[in-house]
PDB file of N, CA, C and O in Angstrom:
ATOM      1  N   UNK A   1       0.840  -1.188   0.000  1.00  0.00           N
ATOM      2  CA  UNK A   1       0.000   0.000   0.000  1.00  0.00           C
ATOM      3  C   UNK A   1       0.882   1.247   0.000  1.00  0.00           C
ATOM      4  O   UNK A   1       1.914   1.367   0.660  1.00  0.00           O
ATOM      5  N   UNK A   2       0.387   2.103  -0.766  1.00  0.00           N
ATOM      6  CA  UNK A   2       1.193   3.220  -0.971  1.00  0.00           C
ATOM      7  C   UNK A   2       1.247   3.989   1.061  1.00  0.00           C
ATOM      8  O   UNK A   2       0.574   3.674   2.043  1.00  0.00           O
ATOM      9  N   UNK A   3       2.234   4.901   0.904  1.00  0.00           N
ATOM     10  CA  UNK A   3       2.348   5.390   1.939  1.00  0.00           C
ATOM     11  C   UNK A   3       2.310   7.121   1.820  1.00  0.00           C
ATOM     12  O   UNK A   3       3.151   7.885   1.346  1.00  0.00           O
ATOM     13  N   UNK A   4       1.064   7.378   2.411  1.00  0.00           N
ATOM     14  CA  UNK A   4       0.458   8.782   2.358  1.00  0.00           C
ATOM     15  C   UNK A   4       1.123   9.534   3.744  1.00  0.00           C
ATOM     16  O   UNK A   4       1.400   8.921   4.775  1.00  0.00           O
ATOM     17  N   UNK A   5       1.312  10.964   3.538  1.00  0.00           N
ATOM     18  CA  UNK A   5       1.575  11.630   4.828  1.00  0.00           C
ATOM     19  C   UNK A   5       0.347  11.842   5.712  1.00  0.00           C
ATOM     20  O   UNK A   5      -0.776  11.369   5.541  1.00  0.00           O
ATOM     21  N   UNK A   6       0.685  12.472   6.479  1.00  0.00           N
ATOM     22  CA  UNK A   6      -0.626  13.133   7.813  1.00  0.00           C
ATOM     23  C   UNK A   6      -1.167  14.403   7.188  1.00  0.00           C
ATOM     24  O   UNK A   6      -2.208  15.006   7.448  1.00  0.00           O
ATOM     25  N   UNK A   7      -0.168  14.686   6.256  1.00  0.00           N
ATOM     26  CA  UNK A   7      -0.750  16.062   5.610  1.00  0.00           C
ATOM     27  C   UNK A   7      -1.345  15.665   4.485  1.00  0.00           C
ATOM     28  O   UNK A   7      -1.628  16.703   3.887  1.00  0.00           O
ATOM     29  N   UNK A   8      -1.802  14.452   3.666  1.00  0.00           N
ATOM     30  CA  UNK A   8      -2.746  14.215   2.711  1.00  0.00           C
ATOM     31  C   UNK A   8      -4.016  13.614   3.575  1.00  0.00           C
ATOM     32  O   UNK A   8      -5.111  13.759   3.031  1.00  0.00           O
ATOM     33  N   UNK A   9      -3.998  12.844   5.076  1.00  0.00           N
ATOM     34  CA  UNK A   9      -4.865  12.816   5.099  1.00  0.00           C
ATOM     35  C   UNK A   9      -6.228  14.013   6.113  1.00  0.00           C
ATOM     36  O   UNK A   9      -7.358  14.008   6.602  1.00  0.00           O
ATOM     37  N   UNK A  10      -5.308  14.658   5.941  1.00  0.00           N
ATOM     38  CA  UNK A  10      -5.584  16.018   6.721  1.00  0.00           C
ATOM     39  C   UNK A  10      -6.205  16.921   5.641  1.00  0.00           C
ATOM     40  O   UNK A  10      -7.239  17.480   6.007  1.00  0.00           O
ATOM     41  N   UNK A  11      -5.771  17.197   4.319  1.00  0.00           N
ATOM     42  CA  UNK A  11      -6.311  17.818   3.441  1.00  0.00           C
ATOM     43  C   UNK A  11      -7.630  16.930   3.093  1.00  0.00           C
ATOM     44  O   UNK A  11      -8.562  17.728   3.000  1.00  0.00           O
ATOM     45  N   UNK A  12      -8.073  15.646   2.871  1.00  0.00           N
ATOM     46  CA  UNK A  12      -8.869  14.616   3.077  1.00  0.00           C
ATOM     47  C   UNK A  12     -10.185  15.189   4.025  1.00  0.00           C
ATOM     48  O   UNK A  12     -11.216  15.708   3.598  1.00  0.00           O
ATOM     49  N   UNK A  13      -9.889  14.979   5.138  1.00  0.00           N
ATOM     50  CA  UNK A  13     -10.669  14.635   6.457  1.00  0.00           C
ATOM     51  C   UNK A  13     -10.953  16.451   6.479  1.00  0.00           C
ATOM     52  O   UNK A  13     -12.060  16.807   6.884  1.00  0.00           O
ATOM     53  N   UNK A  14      -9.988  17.498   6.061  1.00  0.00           N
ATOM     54  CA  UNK A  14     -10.790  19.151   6.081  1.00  0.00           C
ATOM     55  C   UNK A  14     -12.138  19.309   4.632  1.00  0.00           C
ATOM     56  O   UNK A  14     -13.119  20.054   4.639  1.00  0.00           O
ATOM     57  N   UNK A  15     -11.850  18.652   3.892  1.00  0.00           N
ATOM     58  CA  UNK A  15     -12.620  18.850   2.813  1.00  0.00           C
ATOM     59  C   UNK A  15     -13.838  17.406   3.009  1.00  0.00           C
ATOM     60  O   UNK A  15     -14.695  17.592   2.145  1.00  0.00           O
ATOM     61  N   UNK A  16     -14.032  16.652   3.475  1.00  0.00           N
ATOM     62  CA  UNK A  16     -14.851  15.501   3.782  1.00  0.00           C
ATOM     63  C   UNK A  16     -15.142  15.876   4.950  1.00  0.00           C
ATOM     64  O   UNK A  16     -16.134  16.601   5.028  1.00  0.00           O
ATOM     65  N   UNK A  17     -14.433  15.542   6.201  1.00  0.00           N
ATOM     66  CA  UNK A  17     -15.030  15.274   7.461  1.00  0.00           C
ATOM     67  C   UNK A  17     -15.117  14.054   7.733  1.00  0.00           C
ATOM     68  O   UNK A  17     -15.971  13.570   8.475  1.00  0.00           O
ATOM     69  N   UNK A  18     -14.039  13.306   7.023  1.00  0.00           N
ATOM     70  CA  UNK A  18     -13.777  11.871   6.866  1.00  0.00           C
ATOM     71  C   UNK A  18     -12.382  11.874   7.451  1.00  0.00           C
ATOM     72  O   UNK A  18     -11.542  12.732   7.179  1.00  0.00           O
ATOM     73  N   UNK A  19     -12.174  10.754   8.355  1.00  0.00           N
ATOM     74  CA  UNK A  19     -11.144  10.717   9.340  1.00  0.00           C
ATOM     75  C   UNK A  19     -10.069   9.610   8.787  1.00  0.00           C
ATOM     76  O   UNK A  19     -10.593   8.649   8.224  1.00  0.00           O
ATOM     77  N   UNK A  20      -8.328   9.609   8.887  1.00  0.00           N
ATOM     78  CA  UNK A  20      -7.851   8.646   8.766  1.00  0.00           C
ATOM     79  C   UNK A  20      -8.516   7.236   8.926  1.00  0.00           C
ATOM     80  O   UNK A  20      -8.923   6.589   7.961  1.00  0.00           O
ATOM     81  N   UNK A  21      -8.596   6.790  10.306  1.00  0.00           N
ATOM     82  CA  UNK A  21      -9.086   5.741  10.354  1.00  0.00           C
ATOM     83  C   UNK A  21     -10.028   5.186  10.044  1.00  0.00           C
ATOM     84  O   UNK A  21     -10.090   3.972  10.236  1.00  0.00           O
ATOM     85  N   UNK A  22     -11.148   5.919   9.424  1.00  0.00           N
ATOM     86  CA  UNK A  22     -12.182   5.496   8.290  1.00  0.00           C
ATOM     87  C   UNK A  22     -11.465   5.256   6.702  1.00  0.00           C
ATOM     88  O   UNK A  22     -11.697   4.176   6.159  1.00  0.00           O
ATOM     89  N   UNK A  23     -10.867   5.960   6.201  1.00  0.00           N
ATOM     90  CA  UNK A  23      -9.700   6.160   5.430  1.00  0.00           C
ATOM     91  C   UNK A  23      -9.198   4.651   5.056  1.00  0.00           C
ATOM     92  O   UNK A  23      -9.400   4.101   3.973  1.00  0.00           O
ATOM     93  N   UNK A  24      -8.426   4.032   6.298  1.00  0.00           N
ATOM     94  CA  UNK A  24      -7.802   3.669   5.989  1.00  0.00           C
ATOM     95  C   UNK A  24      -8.650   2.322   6.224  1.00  0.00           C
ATOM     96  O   UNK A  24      -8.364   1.400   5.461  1.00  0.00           O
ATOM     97  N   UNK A  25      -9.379   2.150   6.916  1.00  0.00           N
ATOM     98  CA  UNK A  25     -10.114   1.117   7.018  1.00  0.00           C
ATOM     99  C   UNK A  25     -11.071   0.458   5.671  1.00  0.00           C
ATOM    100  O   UNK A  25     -11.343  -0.728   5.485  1.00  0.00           O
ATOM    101  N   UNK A  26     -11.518   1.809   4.717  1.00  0.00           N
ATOM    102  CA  UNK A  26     -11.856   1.820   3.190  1.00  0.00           C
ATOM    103  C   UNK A  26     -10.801   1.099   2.656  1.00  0.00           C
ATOM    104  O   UNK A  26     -10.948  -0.053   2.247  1.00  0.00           O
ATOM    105  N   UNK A  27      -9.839   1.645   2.632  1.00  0.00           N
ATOM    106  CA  UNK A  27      -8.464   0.940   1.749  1.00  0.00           C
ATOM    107  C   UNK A  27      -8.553  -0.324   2.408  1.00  0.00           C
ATOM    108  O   UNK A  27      -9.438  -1.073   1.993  1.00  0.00           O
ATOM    109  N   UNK A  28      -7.979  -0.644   3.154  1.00  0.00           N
ATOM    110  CA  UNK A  28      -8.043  -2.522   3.580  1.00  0.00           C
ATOM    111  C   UNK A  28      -9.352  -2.913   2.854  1.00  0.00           C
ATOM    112  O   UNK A  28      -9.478  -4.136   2.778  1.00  0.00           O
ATOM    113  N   UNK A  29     -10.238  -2.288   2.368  1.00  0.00           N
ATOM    114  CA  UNK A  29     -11.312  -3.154   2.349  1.00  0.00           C
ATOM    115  C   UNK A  29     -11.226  -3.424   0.715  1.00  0.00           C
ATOM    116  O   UNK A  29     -11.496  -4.506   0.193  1.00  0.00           O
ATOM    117  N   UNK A  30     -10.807  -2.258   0.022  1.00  0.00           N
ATOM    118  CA  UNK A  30     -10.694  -2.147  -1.330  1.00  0.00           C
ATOM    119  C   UNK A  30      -9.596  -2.999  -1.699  1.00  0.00           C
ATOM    120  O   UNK A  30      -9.709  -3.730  -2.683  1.00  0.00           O
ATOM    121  N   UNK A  31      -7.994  -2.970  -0.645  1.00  0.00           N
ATOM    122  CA  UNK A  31      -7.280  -4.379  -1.383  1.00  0.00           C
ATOM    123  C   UNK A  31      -7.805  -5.721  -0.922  1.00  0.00           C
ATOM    124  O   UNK A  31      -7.122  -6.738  -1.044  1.00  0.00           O
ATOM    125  N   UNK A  32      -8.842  -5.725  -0.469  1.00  0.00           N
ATOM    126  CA  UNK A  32      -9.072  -7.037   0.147  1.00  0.00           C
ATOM    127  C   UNK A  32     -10.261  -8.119  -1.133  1.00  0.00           C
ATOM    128  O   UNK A  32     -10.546  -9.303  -1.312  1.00  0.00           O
ATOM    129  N   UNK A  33     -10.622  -6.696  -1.764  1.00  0.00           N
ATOM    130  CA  UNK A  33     -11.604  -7.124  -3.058  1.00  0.00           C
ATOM    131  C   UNK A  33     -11.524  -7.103  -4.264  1.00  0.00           C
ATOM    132  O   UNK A  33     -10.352  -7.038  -4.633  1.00  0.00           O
ATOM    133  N   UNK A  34     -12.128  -7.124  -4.931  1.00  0.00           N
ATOM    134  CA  UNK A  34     -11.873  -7.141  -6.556  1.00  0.00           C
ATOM    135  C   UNK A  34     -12.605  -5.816  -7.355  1.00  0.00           C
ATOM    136  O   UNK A  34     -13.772  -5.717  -7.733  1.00  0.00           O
ATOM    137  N   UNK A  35     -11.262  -4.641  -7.492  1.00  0.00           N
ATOM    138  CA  UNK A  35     -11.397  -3.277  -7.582  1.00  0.00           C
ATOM    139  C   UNK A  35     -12.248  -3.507  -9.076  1.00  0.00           C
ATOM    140  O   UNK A  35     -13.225  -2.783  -9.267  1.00  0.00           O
ATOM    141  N   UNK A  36     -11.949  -4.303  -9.902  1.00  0.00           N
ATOM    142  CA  UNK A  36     -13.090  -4.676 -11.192  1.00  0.00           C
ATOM    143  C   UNK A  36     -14.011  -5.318 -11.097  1.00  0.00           C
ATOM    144  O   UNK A  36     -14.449  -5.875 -12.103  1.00  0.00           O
ATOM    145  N   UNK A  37     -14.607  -5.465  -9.908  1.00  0.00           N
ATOM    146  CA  UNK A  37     -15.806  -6.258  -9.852  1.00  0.00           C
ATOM    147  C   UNK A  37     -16.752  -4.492  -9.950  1.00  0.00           C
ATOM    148  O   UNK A  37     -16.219  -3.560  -9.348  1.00  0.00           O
ATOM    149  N   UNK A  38     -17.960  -4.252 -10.646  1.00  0.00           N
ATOM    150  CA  UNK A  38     -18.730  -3.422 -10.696  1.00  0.00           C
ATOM    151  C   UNK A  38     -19.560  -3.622  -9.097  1.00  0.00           C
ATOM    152  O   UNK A  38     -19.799  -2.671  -8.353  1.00  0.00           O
ATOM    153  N   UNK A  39     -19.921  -5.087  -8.789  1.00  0.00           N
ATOM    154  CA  UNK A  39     -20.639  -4.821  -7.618  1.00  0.00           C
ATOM    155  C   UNK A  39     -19.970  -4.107  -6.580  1.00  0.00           C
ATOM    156  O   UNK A  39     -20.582  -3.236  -5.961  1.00  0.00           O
ATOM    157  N   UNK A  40     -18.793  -4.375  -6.325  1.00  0.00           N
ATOM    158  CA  UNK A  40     -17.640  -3.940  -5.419  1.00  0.00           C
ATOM    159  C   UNK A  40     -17.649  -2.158  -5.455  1.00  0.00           C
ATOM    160  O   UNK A  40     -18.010  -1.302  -4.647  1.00  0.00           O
ATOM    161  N   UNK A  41     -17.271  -2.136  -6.329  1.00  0.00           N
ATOM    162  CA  UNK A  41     -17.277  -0.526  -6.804  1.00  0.00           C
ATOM    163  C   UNK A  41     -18.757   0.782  -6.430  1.00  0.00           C
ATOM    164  O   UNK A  41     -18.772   1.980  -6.147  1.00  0.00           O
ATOM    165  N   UNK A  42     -19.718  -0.179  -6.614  1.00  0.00           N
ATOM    166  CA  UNK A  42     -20.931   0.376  -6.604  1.00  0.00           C
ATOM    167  C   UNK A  42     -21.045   0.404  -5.115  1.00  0.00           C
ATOM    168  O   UNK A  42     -21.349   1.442  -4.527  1.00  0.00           O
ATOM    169  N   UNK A  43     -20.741  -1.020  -4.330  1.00  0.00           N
ATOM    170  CA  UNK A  43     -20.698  -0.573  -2.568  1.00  0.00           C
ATOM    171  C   UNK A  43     -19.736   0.234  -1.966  1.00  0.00           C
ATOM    172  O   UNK A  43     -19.990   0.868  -0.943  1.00  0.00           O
ATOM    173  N   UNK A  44     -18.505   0.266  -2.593  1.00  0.00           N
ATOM    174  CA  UNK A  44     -18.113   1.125  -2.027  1.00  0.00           C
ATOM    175  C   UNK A  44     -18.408   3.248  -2.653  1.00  0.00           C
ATOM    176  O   UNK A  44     -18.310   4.257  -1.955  1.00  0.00           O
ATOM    177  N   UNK A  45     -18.637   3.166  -3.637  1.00  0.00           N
ATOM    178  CA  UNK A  45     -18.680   4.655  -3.586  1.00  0.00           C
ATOM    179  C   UNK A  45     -20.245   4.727  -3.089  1.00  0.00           C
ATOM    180  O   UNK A  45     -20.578   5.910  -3.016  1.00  0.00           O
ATOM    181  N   UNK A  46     -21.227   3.902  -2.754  1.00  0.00           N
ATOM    182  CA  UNK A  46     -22.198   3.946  -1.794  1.00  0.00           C
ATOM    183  C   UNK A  46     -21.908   3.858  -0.105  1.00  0.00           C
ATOM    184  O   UNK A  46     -22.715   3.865   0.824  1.00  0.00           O
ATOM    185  N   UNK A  47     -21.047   3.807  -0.104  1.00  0.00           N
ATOM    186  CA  UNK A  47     -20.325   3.761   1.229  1.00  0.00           C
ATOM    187  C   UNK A  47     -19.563   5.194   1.242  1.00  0.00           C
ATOM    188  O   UNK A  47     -19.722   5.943   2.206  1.00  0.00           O
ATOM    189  N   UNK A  48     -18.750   5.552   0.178  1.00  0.00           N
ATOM    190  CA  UNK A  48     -18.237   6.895   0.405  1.00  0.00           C
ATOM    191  C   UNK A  48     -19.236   7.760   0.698  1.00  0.00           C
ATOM    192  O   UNK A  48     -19.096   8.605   1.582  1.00  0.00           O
ATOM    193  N   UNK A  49     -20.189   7.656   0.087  1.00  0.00           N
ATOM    194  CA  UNK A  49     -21.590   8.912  -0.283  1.00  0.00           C
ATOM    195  C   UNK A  49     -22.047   8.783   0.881  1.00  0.00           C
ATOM    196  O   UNK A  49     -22.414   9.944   1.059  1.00  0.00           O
ATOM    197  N   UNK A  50     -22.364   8.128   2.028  1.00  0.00           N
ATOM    198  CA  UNK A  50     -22.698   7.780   3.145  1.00  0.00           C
ATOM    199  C   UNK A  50     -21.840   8.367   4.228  1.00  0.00           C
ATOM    200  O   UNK A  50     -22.282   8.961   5.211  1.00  0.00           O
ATOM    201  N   UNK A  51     -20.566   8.149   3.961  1.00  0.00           N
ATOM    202  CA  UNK A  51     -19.351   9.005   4.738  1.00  0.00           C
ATOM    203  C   UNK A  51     -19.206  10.249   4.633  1.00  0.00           C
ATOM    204  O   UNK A  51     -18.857  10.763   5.695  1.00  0.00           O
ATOM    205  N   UNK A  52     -19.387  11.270   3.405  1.00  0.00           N
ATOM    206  CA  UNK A  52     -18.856  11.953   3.542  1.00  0.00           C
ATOM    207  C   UNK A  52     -20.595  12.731   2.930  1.00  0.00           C
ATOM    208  O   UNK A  52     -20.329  13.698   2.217  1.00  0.00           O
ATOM    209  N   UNK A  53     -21.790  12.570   3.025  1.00  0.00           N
ATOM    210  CA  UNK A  53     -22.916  13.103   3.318  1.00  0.00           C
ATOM    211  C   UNK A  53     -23.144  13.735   1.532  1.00  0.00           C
ATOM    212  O   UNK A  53     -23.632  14.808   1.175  1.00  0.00           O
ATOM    213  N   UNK A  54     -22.769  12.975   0.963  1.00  0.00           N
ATOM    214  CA  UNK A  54     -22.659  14.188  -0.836  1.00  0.00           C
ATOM    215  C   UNK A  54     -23.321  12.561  -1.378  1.00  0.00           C
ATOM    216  O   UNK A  54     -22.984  11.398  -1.158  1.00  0.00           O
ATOM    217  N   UNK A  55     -24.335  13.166  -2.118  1.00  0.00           N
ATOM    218  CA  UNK A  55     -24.649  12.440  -3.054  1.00  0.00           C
ATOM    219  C   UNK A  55     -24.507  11.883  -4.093  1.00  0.00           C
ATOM    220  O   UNK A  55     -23.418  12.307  -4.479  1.00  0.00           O
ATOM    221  N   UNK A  56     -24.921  11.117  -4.922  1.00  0.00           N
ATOM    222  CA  UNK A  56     -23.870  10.830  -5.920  1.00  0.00           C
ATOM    223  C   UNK A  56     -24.908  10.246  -7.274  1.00  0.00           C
ATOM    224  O   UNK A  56     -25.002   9.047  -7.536  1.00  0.00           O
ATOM    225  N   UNK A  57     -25.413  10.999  -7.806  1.00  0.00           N
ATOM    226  CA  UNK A  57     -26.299  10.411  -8.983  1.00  0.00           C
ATOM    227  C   UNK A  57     -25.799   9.248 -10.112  1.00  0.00           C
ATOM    228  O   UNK A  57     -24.607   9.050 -10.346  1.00  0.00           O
ATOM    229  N   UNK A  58     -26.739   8.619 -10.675  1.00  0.00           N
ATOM    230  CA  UNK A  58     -26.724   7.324 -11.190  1.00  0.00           C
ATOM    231  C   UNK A  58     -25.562   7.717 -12.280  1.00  0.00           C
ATOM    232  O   UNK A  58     -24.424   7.248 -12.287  1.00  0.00           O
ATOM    233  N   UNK A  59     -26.135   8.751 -13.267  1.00  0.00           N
ATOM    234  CA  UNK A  59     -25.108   9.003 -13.724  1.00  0.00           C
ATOM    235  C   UNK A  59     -23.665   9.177 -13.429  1.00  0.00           C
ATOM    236  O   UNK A  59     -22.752   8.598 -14.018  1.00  0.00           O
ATOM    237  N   UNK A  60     -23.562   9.916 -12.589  1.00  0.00           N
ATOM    238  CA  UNK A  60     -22.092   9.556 -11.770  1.00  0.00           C
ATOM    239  C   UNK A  60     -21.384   8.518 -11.261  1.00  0.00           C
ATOM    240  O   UNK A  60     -20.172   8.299 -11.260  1.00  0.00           O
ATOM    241  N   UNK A  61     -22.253   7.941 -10.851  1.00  0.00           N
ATOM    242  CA  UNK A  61     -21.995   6.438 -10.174  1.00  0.00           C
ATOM    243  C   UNK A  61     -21.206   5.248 -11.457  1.00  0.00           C
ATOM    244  O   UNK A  61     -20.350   4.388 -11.251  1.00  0.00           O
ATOM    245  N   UNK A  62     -21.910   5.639 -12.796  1.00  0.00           N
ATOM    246  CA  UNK A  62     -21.955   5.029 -13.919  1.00  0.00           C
ATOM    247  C   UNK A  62     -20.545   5.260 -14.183  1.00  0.00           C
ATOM    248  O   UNK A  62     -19.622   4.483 -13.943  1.00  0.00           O
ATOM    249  N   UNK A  63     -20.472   6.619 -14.796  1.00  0.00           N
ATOM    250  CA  UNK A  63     -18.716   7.134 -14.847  1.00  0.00           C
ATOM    251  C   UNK A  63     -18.150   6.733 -14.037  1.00  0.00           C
ATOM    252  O   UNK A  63     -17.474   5.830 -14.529  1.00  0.00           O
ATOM    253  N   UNK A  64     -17.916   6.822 -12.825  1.00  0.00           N
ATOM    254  CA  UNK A  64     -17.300   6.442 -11.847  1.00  0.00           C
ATOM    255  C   UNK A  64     -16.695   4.885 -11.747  1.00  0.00           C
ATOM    256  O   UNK A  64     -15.508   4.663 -11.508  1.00  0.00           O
ATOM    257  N   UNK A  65     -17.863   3.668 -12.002  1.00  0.00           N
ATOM    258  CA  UNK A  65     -17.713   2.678 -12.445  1.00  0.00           C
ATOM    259  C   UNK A  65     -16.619   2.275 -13.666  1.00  0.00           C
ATOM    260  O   UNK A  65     -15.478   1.818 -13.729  1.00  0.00           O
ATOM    261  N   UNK A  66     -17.612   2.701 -14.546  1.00  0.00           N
ATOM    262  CA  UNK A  66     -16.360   2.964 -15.810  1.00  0.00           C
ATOM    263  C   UNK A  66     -15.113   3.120 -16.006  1.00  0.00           C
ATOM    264  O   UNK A  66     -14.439   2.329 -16.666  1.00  0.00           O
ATOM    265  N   UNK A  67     -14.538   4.457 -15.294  1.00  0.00           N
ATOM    266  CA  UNK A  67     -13.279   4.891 -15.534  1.00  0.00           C
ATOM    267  C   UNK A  67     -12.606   3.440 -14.450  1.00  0.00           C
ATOM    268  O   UNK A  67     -11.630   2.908 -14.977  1.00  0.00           O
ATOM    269  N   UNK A  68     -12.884   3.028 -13.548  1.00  0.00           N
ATOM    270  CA  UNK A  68     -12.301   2.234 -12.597  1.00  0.00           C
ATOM    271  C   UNK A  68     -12.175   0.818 -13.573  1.00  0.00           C
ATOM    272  O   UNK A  68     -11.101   0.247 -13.758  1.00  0.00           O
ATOM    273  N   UNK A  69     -13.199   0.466 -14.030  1.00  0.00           N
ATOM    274  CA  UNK A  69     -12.862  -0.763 -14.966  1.00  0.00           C
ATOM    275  C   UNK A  69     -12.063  -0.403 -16.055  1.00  0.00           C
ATOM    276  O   UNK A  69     -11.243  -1.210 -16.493  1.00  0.00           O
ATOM    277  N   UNK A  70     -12.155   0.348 -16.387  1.00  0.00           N
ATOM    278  CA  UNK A  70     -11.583   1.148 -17.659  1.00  0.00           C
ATOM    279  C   UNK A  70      -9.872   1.490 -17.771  1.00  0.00           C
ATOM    280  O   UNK A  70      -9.200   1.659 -18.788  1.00  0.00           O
ATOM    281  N   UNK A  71      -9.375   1.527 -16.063  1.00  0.00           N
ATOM    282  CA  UNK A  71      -8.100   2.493 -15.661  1.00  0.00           C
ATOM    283  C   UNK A  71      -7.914   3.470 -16.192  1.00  0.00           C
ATOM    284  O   UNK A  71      -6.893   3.961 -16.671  1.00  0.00           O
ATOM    285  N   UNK A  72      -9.111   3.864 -16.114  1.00  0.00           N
ATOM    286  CA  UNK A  72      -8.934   5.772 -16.440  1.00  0.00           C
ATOM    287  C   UNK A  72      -8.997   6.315 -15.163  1.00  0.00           C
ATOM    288  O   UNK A  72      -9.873   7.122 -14.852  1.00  0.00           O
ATOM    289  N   UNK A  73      -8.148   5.939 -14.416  1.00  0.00           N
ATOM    290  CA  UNK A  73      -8.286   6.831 -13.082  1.00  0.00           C
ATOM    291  C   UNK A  73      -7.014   7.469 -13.312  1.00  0.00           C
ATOM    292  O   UNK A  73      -6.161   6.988 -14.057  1.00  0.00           O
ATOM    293  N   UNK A  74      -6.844   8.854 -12.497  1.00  0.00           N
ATOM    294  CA  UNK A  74      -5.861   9.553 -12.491  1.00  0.00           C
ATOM    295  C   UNK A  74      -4.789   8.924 -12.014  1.00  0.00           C
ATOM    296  O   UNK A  74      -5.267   7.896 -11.533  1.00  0.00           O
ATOM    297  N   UNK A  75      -3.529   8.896 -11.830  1.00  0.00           N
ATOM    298  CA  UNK A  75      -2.433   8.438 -11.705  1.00  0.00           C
ATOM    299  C   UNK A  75      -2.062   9.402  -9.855  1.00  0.00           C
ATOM    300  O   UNK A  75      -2.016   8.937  -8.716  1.00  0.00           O
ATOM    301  N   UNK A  76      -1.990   9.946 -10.055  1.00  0.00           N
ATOM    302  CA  UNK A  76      -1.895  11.340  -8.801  1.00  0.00           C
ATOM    303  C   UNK A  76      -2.843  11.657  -7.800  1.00  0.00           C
ATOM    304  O   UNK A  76      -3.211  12.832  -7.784  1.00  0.00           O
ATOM    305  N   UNK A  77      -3.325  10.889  -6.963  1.00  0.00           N
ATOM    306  CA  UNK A  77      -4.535  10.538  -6.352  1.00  0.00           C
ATOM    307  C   UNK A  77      -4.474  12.115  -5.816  1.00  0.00           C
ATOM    308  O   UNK A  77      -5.298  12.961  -6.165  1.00  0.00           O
ATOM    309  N   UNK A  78      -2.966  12.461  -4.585  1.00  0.00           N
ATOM    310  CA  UNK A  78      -3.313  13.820  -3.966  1.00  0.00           C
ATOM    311  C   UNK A  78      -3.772  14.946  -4.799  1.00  0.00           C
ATOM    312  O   UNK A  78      -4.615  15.729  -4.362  1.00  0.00           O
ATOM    313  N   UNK A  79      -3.234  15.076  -6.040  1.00  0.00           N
ATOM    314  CA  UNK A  79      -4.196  16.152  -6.987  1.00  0.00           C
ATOM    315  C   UNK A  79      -5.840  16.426  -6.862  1.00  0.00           C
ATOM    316  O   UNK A  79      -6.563  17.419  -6.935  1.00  0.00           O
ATOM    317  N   UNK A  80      -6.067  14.698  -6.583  1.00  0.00           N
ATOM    318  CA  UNK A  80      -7.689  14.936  -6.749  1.00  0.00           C
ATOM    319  C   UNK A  80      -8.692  15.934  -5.664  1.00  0.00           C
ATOM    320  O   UNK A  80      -9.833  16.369  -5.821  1.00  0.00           O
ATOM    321  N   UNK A  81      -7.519  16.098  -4.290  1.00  0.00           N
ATOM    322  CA  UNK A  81      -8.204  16.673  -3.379  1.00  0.00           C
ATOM    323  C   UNK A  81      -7.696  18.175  -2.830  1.00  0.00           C
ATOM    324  O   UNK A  81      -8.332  18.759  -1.952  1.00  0.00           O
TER     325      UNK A  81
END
């Protein structure tokens, strides 16, 4: 597992309200499964949307799916936040 500072998950948890140890407890759960399984994917960003109180429409959910099967995810995760 990659190794993040206190200051990425601090920029994280100010813009969410999502705490390391939720954080990191997501990640164990995501290498523990099959990041191309669509069902997988769909519980967990239904699990993010739950954490961090933001909704997340079908359409989104769809893209979201996609790019993950797809590996169109960004390369630079801290950029994203």
């Amino acid at each position: 597992m990659v190794n993040f500072s206190d200051g990425f998950f601090n920029k994280i948890e100010k813009k969410t309200r999502v705490d390391k140890k939720t954080i990191l407890d997501l990640a164990k759960k995501l290498q523990e499964n099959d990041l191309k399984n669509e069902g997988t994917l769909r519980e967990v960003i239904k699990e993010l949307s739950n954490m961090t109180g933001k909704t997340v429409s079908k359409e989104k959910e769809d893209k979201i799916v996609n790019a993950v099967i797809n590996d169109n995810v960004p390369k630079d995760i801290d950029k994203m936040f």
